[in-house]
C-alpha positions as a LaTeX table, in Angstrom:
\begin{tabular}{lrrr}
\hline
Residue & $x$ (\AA) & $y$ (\AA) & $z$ (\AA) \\
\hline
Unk1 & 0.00 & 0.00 & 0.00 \\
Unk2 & 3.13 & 2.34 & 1.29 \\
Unk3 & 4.47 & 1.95 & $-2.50$ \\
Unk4 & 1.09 & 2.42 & $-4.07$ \\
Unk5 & 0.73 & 5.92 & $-2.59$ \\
Unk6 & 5.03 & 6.49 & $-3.27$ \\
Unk7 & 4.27 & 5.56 & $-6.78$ \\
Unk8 & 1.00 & 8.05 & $-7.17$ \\
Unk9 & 2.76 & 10.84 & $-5.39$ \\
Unk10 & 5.85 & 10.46 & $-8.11$ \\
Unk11 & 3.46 & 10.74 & $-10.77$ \\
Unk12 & 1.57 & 13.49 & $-9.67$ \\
Unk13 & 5.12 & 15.47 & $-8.81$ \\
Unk14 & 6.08 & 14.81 & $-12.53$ \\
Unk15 & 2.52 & 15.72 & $-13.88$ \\
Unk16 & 3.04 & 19.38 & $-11.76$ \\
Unk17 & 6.34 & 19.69 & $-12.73$ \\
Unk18 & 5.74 & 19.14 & $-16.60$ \\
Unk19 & 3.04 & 21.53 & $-16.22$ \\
Unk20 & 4.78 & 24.28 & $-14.89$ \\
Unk21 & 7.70 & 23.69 & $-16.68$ \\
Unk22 & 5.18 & 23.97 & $-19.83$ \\
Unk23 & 3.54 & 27.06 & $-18.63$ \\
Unk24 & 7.21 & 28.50 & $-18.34$ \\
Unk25 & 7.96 & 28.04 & $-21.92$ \\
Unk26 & 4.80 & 29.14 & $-23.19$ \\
Unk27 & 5.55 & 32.74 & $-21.39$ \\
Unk28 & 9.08 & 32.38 & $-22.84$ \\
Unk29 & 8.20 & 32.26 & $-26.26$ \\
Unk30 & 5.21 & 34.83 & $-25.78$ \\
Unk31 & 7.44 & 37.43 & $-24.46$ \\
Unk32 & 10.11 & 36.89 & $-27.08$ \\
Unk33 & 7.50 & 37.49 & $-29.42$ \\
Unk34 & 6.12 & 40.38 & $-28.12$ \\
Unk35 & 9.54 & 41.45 & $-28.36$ \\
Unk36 & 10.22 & 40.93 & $-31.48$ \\
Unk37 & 6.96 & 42.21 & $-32.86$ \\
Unk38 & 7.24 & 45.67 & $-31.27$ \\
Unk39 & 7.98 & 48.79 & $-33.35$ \\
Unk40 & 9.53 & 50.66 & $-30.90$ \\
Unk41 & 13.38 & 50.14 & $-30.46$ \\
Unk42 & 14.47 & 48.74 & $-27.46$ \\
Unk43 & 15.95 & 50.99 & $-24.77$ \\
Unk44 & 19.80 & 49.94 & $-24.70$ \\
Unk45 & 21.31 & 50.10 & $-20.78$ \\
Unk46 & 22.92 & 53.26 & $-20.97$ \\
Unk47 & 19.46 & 54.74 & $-22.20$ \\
Unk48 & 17.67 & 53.09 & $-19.55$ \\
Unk49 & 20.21 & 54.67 & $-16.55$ \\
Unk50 & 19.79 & 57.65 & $-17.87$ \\
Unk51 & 15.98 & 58.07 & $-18.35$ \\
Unk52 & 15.95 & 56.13 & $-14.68$ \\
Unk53 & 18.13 & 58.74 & $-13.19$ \\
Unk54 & 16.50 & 61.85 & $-14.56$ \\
Unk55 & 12.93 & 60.39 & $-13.19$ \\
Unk56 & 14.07 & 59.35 & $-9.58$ \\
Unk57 & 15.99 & 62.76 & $-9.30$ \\
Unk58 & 13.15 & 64.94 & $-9.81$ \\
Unk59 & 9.85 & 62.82 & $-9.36$ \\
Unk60 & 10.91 & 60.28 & $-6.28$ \\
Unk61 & 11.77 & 63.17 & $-4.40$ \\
Unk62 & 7.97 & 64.85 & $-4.58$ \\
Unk63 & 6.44 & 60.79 & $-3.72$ \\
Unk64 & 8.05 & 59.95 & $-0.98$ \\
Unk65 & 6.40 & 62.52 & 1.12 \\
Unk66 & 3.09 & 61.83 & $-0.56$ \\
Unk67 & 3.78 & 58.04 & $-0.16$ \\
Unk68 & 4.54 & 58.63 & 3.25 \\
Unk69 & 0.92 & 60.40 & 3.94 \\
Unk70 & $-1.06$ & 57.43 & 1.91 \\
Unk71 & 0.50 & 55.20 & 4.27 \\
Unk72 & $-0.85$ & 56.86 & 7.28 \\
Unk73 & $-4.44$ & 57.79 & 5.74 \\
Unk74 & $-4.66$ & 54.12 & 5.26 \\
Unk75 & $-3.48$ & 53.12 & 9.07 \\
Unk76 & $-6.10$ & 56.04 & 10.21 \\
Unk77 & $-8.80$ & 54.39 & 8.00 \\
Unk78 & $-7.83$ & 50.72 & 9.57 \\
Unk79 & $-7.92$ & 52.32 & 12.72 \\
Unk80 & $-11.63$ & 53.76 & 12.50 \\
Unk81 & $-13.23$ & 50.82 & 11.05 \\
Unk82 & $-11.53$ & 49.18 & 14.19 \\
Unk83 & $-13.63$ & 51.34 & 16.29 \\
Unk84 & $-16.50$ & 51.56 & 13.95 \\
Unk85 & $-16.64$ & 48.15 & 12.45 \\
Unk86 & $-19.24$ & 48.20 & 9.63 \\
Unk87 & $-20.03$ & 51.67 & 9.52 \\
Unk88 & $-18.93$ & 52.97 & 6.08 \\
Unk89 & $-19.92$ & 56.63 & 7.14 \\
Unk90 & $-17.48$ & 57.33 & 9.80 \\
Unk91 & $-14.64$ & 56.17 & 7.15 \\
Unk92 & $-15.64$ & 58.45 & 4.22 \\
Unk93 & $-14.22$ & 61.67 & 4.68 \\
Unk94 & $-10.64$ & 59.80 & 5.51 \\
Unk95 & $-11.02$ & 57.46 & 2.35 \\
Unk96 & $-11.85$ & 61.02 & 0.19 \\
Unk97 & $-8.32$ & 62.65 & 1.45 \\
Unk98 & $-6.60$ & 59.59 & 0.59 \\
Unk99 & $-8.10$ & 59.52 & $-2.70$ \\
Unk100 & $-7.06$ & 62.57 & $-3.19$ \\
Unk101 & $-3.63$ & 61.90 & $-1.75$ \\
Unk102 & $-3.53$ & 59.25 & $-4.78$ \\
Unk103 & $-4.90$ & 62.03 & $-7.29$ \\
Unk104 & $-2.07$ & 64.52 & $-6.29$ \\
Unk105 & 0.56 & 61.53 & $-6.85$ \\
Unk106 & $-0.81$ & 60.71 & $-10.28$ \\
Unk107 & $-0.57$ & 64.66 & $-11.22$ \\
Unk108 & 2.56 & 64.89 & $-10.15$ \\
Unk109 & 3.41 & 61.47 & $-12.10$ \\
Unk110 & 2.17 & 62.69 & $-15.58$ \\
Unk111 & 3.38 & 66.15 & $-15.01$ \\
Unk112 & 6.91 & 64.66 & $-14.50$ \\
Unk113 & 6.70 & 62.45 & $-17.65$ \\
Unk114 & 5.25 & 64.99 & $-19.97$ \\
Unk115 & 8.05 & 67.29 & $-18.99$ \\
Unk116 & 10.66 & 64.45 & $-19.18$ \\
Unk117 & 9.54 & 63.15 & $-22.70$ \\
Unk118 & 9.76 & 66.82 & $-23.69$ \\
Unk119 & 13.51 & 67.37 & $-23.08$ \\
Unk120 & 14.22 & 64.23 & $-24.72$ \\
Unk121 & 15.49 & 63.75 & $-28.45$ \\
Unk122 & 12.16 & 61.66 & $-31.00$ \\
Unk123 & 13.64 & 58.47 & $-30.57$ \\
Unk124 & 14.78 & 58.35 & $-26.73$ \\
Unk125 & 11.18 & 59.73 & $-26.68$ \\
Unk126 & 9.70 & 56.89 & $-28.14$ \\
Unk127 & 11.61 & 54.41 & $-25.91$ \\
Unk128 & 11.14 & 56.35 & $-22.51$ \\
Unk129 & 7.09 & 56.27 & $-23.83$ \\
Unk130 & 7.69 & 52.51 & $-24.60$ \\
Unk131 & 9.21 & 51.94 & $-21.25$ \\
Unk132 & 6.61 & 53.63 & $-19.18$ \\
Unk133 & 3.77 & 51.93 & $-21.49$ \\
Unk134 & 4.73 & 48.50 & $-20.20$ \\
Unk135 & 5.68 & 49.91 & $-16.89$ \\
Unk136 & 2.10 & 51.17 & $-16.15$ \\
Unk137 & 0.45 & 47.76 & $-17.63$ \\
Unk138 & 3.11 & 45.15 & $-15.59$ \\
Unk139 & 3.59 & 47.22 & $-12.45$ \\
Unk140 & 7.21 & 47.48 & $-10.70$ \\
Unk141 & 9.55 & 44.97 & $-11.10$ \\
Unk142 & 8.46 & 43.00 & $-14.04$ \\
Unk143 & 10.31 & 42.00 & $-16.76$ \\
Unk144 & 9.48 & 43.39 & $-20.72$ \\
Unk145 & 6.65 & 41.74 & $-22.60$ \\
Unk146 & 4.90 & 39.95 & $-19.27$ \\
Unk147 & 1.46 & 40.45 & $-18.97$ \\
Unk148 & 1.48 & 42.65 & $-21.89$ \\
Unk149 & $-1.72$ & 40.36 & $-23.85$ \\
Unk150 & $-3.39$ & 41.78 & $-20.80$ \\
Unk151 & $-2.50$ & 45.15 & $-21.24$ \\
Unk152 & $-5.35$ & 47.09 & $-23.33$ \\
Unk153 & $-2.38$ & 49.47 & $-25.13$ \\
Unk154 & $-0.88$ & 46.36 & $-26.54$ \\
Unk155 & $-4.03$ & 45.07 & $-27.70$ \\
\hline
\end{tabular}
């Protein structure tokens, strides 16, 4: 019985394994064609540091105290449905500043890009607009061409 269950554990291992391994390669092959179909030209490193560096200096700067306030509308907000559990109406007026917290962030987001792309050369334009595209459809931290059949500007 011992070697029955052995045997069916193996099997299903190898069954989850091939599947994921499968899954793996599909993405593979979807991003390097995603890559490949694109018209824009890809951002080389240098290009990359530099459109990086001119973001963080000016825009991180202006966040980070903004970020810093989000974070402690939302604490407040956890806080009062602590003490008011289930009544929506004594969190409203905190979840309208923090929506507007988020509003001033996103401003201050496009103003920074607009006024980036501007100083920028047509073609490092078209990669730094390339670059953010995929930015703002697969979040922070995500390699080029993931998610991007989910994305509606790639559509």
């Amino acid at each position: 019985m011992k070697n029955k269950l052995f045997f069916g554990l193996l099997i299903f291992s190898l069954a989850l394994n091939l599947a994921v391994a499968g899954t793996v390669g599909w993405h593979i092959i979807a991003e390097r064609n995603a890559v490949a179909l694109s018209d824009t030209p890809t951002p080389s490193q240098e290009e990359m540091v530099q459109i990086r560096t001119a973001l963080q200096k000016n825009l991180m700067g202006k966040l980070v105290g903004t970020r810093d306030q989000i974070v402690e509308k939302r604490i407040e907000i956890l806080s009062l449905i602590a003490q008011n559990p289930g009544d929506l109406a004594a969190v409203e007026k905190s979840v309208n500043e923090l929506n507007s917290l988020k509003s001033e962030i996103e401003k201050d987001a496009i103003a920074e890009i607009s006024k980036t792309a501007a100083e920028l050369p047509a073609q490092k334009r078209a990669v730094f607009l390339e670059m953010i595209k995929n930015r703002t459809c697969m979040g922070p931290g995500m390699g080029r061409g993931r998610g991007g059949r989910h994305c509606p500007m790639n559509r």
